[in-house]
Backbone as JSON Lines, residues from 0, in Angstrom:
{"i":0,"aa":"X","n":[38.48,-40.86,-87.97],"ca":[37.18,-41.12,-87.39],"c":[36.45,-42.14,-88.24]}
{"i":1,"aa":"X","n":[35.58,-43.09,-87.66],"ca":[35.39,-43.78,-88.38],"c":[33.73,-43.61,-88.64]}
{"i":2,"aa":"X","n":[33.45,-44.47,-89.94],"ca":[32.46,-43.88,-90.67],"c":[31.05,-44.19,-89.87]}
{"i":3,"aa":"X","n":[29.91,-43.45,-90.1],"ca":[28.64,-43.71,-88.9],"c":[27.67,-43.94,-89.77]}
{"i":4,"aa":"X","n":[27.05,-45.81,-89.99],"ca":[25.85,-46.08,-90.78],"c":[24.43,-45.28,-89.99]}
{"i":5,"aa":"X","n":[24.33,-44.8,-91.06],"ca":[22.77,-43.93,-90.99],"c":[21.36,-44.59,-91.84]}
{"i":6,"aa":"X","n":[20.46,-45.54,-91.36],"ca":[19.51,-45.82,-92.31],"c":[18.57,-44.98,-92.23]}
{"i":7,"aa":"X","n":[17.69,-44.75,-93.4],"ca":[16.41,-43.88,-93.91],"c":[16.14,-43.54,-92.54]}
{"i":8,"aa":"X","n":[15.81,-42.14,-92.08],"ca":[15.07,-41.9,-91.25],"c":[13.65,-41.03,-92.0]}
{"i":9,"aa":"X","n":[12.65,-41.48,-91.02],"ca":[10.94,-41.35,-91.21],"c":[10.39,-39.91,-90.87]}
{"i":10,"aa":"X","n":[10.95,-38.87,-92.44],"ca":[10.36,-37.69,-91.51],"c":[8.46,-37.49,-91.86]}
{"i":11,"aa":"X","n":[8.14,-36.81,-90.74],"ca":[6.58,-36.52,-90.72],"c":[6.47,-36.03,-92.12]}
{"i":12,"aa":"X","n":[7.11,-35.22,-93.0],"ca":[6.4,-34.35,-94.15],"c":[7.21,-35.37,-95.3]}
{"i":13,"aa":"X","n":[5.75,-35.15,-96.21],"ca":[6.35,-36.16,-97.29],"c":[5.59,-35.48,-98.84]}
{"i":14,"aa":"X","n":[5.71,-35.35,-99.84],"ca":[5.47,-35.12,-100.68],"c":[5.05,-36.43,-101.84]}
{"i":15,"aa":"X","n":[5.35,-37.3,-101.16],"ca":[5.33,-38.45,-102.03],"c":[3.8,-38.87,-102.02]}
{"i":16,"aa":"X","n":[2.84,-39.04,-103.15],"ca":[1.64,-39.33,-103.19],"c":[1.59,-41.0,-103.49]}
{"i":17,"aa":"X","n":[1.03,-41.5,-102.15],"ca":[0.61,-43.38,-102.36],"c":[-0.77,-43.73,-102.12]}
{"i":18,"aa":"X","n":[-1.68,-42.47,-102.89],"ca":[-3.23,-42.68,-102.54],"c":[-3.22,-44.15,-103.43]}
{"i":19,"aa":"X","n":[-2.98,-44.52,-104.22],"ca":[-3.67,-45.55,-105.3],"c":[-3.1,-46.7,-104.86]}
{"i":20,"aa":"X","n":[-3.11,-46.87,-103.51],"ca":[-2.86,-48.79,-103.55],"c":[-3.69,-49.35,-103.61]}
{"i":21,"aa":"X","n":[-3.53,-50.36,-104.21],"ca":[-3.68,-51.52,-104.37],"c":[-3.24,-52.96,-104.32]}
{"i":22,"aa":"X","n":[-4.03,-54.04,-104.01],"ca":[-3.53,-55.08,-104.1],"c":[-2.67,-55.77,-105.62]}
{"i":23,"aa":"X","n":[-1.88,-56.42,-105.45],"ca":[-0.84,-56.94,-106.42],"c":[0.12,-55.61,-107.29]}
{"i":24,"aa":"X","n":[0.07,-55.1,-107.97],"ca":[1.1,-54.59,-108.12],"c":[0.97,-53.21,-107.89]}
{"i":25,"aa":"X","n":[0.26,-52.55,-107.23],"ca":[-0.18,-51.79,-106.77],"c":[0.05,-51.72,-104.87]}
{"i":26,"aa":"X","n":[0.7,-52.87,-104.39],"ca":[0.41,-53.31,-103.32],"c":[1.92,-52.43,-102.52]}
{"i":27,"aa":"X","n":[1.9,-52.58,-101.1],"ca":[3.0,-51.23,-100.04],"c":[4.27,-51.74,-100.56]}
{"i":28,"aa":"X","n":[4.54,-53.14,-101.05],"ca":[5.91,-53.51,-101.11],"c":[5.92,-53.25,-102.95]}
{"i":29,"aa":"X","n":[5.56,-53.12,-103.52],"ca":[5.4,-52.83,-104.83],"c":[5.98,-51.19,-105.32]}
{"i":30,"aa":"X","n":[4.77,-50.64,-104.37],"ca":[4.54,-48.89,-104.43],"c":[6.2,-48.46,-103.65]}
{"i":31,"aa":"X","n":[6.43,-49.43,-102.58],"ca":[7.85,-48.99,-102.3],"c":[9.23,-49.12,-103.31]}
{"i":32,"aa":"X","n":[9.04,-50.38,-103.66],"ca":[10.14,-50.64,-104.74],"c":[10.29,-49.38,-105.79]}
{"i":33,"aa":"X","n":[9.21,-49.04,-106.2],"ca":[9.02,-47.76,-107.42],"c":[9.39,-46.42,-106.74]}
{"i":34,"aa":"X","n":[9.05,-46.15,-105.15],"ca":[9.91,-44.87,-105.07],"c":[11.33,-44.93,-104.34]}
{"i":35,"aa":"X","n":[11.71,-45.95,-103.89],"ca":[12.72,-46.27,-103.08],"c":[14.02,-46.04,-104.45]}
{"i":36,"aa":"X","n":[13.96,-44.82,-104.65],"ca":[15.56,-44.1,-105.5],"c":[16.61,-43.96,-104.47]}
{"i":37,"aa":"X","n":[16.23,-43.53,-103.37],"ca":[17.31,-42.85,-101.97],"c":[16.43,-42.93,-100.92]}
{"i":38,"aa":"X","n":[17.33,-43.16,-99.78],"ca":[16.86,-43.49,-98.37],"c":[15.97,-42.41,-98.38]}
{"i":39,"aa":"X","n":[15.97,-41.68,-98.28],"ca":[15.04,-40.04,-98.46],"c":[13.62,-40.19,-98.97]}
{"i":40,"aa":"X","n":[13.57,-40.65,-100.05],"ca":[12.08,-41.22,-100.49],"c":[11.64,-42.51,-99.67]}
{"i":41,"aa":"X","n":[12.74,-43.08,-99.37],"ca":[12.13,-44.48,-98.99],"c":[11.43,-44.07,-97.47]}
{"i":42,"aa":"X","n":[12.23,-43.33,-96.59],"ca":[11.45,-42.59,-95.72],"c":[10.41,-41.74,-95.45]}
{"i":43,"aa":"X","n":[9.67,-41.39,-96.73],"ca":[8.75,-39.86,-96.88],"c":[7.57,-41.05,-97.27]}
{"i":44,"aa":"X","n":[8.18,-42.02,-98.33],"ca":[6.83,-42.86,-98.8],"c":[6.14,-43.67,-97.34]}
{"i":45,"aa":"X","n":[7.15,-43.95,-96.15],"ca":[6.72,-44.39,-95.51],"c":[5.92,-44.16,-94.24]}
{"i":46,"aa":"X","n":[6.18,-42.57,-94.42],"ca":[5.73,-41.74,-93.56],"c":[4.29,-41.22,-94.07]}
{"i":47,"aa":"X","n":[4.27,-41.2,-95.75],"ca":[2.99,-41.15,-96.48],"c":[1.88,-42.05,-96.18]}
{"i":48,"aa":"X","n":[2.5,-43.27,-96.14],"ca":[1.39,-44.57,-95.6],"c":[1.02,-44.6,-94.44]}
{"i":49,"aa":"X","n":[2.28,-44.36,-93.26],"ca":[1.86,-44.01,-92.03],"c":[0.56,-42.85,-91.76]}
{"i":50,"aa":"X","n":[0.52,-41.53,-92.37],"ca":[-0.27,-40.76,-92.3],"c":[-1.31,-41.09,-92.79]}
{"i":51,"aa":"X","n":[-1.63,-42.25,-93.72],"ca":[-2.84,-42.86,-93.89],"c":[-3.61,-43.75,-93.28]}
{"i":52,"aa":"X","n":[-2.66,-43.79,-92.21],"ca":[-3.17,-45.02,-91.38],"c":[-3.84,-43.8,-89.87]}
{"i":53,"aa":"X","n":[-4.01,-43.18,-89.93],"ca":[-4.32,-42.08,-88.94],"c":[-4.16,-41.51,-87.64]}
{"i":54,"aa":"X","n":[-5.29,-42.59,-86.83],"ca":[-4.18,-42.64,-85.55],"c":[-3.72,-43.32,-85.09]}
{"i":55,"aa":"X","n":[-3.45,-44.61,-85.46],"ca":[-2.67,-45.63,-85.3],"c":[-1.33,-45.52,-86.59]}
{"i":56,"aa":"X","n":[-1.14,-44.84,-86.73],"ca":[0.23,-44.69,-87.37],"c":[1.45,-44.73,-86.81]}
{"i":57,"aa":"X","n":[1.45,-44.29,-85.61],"ca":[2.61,-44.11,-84.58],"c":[2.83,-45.16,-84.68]}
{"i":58,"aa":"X","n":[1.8,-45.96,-83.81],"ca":[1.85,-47.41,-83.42],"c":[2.17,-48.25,-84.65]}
{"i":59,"aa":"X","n":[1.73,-48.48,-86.0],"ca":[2.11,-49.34,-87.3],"c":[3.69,-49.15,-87.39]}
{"i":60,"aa":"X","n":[4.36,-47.72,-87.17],"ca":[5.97,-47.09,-87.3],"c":[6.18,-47.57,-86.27]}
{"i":61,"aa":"X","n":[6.1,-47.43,-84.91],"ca":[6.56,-47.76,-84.43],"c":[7.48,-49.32,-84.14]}
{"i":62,"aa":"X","n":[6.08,-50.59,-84.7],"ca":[5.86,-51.41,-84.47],"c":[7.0,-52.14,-85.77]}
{"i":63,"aa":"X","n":[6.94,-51.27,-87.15],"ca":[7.66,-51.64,-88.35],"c":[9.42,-50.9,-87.99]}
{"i":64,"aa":"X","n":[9.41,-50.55,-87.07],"ca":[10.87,-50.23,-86.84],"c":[11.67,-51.29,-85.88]}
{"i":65,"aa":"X","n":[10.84,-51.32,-84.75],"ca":[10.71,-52.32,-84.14],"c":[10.99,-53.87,-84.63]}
{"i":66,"aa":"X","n":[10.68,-54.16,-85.32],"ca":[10.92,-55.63,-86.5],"c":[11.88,-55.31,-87.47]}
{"i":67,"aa":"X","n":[12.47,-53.86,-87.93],"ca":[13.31,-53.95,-88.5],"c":[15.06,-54.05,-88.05]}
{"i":68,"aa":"X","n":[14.8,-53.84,-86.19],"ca":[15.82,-53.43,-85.82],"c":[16.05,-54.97,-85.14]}
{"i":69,"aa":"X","n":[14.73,-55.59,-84.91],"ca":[15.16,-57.06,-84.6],"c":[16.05,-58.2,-85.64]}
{"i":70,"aa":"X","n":[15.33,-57.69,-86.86],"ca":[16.1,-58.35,-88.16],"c":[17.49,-57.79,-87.93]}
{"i":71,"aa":"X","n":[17.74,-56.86,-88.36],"ca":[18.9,-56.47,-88.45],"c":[20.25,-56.87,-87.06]}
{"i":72,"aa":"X","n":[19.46,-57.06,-86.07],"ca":[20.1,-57.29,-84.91],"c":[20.84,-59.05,-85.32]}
{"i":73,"aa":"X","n":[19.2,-59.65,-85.67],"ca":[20.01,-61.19,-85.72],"c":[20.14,-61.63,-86.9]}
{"i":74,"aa":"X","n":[20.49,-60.4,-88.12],"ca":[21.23,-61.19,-88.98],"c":[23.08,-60.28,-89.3]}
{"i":75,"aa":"X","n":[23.35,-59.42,-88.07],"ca":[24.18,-59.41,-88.11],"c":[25.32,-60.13,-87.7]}
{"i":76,"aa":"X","n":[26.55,-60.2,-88.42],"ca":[27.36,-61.07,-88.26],"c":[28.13,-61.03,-86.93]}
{"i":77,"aa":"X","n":[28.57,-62.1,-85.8],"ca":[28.77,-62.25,-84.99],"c":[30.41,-63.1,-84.87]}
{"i":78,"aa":"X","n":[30.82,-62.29,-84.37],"ca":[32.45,-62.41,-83.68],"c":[32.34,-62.53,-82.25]}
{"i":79,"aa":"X","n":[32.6,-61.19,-81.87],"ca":[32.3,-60.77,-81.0],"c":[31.3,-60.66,-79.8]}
{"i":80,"aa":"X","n":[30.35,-60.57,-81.08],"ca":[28.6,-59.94,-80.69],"c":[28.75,-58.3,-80.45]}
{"i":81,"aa":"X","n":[29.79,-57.52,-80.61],"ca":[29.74,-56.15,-80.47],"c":[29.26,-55.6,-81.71]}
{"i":82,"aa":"X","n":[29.09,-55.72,-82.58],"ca":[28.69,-55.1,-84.19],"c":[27.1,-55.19,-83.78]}
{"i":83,"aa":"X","n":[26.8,-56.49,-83.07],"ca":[25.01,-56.87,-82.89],"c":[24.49,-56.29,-81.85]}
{"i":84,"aa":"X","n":[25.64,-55.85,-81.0],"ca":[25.11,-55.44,-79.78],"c":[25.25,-53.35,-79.71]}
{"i":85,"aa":"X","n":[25.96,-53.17,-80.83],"ca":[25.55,-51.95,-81.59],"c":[24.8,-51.42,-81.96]}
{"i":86,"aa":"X","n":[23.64,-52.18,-82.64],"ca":[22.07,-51.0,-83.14],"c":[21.7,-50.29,-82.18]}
{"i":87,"aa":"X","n":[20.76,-49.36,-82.55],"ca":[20.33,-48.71,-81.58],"c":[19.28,-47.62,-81.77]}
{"i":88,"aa":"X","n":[18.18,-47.27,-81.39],"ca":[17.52,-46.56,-81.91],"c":[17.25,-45.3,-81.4]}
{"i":89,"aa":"X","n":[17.49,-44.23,-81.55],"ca":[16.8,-43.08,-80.73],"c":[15.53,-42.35,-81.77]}
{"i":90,"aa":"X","n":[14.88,-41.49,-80.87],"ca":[14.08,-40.58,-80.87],"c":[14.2,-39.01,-81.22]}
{"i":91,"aa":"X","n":[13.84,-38.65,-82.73],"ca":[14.34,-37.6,-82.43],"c":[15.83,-37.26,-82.62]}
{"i":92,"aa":"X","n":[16.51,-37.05,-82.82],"ca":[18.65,-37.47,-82.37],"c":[18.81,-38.71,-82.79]}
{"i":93,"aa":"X","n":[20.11,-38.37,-82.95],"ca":[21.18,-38.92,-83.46],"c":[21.97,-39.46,-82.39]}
{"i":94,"aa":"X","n":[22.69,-40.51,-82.34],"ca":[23.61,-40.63,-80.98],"c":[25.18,-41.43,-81.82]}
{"i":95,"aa":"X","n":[25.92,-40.95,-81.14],"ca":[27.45,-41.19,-81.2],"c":[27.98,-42.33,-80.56]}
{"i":96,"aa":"X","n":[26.93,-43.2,-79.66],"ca":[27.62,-43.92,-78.98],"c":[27.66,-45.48,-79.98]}
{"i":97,"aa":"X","n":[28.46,-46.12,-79.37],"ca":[29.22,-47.62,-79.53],"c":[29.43,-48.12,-78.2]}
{"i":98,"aa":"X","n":[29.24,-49.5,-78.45],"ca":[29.47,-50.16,-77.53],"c":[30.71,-50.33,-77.74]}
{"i":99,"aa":"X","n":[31.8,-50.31,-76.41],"ca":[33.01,-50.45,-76.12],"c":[33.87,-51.64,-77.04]}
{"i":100,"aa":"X","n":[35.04,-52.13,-77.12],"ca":[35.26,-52.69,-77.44],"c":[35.33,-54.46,-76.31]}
{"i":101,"aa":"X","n":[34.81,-55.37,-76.96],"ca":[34.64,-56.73,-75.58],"c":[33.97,-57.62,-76.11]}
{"i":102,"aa":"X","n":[33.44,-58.39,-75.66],"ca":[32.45,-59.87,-75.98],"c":[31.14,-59.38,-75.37]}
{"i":103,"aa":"X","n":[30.08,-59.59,-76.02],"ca":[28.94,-59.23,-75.79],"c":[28.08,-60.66,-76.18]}
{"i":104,"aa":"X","n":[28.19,-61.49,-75.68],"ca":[27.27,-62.89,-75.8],"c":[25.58,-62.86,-76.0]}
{"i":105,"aa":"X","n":[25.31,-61.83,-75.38],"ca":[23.6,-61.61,-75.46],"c":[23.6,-60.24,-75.62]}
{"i":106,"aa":"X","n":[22.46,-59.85,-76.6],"ca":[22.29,-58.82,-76.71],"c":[20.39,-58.72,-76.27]}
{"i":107,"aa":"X","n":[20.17,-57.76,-75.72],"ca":[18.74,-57.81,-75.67],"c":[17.98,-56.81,-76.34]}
{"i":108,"aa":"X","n":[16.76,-57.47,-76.81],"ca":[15.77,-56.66,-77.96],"c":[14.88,-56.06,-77.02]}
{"i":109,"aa":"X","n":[14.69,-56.49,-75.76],"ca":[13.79,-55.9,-75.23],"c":[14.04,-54.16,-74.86]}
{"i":110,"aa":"X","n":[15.51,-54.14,-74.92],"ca":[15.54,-52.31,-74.26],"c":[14.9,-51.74,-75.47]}
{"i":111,"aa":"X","n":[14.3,-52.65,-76.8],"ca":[13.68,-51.1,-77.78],"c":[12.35,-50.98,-77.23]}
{"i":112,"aa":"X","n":[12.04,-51.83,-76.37],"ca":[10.06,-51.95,-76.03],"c":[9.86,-50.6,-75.9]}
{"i":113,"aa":"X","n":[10.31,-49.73,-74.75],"ca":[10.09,-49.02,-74.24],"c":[10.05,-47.27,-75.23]}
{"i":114,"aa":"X","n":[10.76,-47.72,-76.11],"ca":[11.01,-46.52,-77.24],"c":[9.72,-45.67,-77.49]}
{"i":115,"aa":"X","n":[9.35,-44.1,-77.0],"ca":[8.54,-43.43,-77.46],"c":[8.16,-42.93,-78.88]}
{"i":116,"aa":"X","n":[6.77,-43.14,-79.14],"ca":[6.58,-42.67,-80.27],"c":[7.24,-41.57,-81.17]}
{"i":117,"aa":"X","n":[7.93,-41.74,-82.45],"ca":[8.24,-40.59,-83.1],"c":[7.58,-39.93,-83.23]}
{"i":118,"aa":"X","n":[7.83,-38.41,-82.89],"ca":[7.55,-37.09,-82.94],"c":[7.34,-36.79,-84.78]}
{"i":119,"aa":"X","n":[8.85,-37.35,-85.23],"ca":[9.37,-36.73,-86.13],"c":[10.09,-37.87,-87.1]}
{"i":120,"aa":"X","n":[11.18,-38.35,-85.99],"ca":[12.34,-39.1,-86.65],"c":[12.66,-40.24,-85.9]}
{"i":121,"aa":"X","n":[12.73,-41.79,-86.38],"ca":[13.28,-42.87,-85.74],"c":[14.6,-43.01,-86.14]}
{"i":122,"aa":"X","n":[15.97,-42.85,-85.38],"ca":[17.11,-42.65,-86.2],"c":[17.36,-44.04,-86.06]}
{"i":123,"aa":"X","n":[17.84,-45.25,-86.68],"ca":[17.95,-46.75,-86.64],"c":[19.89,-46.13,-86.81]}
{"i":124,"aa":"X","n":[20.61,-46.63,-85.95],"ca":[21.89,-46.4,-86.17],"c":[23.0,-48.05,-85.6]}
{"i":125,"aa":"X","n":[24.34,-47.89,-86.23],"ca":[24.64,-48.56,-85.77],"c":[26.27,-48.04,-85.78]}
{"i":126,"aa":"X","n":[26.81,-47.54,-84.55],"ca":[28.1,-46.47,-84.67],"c":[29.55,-47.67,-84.58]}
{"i":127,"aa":"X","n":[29.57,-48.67,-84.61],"ca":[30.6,-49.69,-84.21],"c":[31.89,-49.12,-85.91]}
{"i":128,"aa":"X","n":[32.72,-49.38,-85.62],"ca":[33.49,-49.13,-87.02],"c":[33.95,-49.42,-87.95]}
{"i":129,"aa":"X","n":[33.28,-51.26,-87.42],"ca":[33.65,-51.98,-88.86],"c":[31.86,-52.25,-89.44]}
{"i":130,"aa":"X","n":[30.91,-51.44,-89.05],"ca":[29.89,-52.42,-89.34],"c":[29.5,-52.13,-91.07]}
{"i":131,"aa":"X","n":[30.51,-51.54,-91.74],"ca":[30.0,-51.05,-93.23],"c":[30.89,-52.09,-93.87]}
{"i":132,"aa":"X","n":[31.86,-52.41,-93.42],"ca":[32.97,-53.58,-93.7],"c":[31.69,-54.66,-93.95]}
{"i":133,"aa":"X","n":[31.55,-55.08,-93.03],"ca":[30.21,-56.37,-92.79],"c":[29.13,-56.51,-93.65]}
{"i":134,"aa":"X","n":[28.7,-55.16,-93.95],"ca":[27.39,-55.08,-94.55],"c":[28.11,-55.31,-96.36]}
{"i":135,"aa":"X","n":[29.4,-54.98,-96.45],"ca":[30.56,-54.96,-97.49],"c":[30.4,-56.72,-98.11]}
{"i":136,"aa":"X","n":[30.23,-57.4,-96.99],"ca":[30.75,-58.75,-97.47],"c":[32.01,-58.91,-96.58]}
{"i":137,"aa":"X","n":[32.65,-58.15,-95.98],"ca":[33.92,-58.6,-95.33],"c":[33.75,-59.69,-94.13]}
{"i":138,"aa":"X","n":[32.79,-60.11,-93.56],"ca":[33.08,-61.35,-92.88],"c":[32.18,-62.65,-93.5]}
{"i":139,"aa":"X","n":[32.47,-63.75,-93.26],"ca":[32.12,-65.05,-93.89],"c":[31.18,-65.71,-93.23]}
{"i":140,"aa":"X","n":[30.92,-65.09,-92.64],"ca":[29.06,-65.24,-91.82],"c":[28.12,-64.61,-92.16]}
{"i":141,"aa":"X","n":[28.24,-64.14,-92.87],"ca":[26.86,-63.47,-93.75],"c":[27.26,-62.49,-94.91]}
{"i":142,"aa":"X","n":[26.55,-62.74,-96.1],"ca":[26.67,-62.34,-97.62],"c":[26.34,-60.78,-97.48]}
{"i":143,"aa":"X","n":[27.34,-60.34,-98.01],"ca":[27.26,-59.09,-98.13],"c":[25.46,-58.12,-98.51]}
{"i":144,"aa":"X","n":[25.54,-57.44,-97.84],"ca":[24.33,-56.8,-98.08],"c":[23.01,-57.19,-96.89]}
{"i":145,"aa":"X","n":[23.51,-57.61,-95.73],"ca":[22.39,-57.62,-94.83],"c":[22.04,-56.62,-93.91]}
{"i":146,"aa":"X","n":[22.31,-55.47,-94.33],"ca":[21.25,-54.37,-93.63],"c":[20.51,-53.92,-94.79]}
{"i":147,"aa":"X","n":[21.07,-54.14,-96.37],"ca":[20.13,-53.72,-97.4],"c":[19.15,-54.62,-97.54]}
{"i":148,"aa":"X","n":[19.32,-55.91,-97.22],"ca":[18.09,-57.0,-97.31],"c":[17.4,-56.57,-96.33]}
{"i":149,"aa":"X","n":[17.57,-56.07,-94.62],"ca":[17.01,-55.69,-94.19],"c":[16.07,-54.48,-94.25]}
{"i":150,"aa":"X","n":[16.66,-53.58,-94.63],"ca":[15.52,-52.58,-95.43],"c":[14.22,-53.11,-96.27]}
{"i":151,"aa":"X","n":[14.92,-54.12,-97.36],"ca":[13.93,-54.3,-98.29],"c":[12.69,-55.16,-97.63]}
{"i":152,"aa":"X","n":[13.02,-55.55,-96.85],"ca":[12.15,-56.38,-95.69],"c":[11.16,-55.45,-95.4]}
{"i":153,"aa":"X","n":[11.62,-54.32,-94.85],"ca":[10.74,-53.29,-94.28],"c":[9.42,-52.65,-94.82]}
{"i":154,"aa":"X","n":[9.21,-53.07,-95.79],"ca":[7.9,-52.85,-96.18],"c":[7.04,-53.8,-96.08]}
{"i":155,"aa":"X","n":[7.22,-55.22,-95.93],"ca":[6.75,-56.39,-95.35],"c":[5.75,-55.97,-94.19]}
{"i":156,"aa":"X","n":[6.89,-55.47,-93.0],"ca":[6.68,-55.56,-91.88],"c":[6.15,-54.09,-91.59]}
{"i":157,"aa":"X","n":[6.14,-53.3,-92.37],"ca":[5.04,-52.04,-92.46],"c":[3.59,-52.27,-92.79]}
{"i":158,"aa":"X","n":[3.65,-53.48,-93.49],"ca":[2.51,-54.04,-94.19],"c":[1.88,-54.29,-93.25]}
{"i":159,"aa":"X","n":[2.32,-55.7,-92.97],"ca":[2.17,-56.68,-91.47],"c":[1.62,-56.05,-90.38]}
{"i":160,"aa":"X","n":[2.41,-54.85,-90.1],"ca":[1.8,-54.49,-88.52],"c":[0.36,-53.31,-89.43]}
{"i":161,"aa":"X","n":[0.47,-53.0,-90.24],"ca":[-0.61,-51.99,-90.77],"c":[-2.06,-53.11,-91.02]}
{"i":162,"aa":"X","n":[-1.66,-54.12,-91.06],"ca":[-3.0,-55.62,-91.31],"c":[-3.21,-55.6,-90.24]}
{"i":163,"aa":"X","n":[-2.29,-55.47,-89.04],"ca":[-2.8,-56.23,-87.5],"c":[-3.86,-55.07,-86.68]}
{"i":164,"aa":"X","n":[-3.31,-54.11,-87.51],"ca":[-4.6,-52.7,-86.75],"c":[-5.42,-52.47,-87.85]}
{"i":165,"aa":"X","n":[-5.74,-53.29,-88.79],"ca":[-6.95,-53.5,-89.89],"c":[-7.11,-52.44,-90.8]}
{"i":166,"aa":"X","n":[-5.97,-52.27,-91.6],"ca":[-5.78,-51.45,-92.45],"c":[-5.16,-52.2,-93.89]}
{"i":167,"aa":"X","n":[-5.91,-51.86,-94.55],"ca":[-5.93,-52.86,-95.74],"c":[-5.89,-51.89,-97.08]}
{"i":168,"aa":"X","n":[-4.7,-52.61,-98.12],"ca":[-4.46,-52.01,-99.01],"c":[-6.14,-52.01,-100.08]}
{"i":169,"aa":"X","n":[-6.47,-50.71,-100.43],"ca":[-7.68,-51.11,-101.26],"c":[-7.7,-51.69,-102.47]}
{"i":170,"aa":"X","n":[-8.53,-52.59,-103.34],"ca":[-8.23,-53.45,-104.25],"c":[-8.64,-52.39,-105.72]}
């Protein structure tokens, strides 16, 4: 059976305390670097900030998953287009599926629009069976490590959409 990439999923309860931001080193991509030990923290800290953002939190997660699954979509490496046409996000669950084996020329970003707010958990998956090979360095279209660059991105774009609903790190 082959192996199933699982990134950080965002649970509601977090123990991780990020009252003290601040701008510059104090700032969401800063405060992340310092707890980001395991996907596990990196998910609780982000669910910490989300809950600070109140009721627009859904919407900031939502919106920062959303941009992470677009990155990840087009900087995966392309043969096929089946590895790209693999992500996938559910709600809540986990899913088993893969896209078949074939040529997939376009993939579309738009089927995540529709994705309901997490309850709980955004599972970001990608079940294809070489896609840990890829992320390895094994193909020559992209340097090993682009779903981890993509992560590290993700506090950017947690940032980003948390500015666009006027939520601002305090100085």
């Amino acid at each position: 059976m082959a192996e199933k990439l699982k990134l950080p999923t965002m649970q509601a309860q977090s123990n991780v305390d990020l009252s003290g931001l601040a701008v510059g080193e104090g700032s969401l991509a800063a405060t992340l670097d310092r707890v980001y030990d395991n996907a596990t923290d990196f998910g609780q800290a982000l669910n910490s900030l989300a809950e600070q953002l109140s009721n627009n939190s859904g919407i900031v997660v939502k919106r920062a998953v959303f941009m992470l699954v677009e990155r990840l979509i087009m900087t995966t490496p392309v043969d096929t287009g089946r590895c790209m046409a693999g992500w996938q996000v559910s709600v809540d669950s986990e899913s088993d599926c893969a896209p078949p084996p074939g040529d997939y020329p376009n993939v579309n970003i738009s089927k995540f629009f529709g994705l309901p707010y997490a309850k709980e958990i955004y599972n970001i998956e990608n079940n294809v069976e070489y896609v840990l090979p890829l992320e390895n360095g094994h193909s020559k279209q992209a340097p090993s490590g682009f779903i981890a660059n993509g992560l590290a991105s993700f506090a950017d774009y947690f940032e980003k959409c948390a500015a666009e609903l006027g939520f601002e790190a305090t100085p």
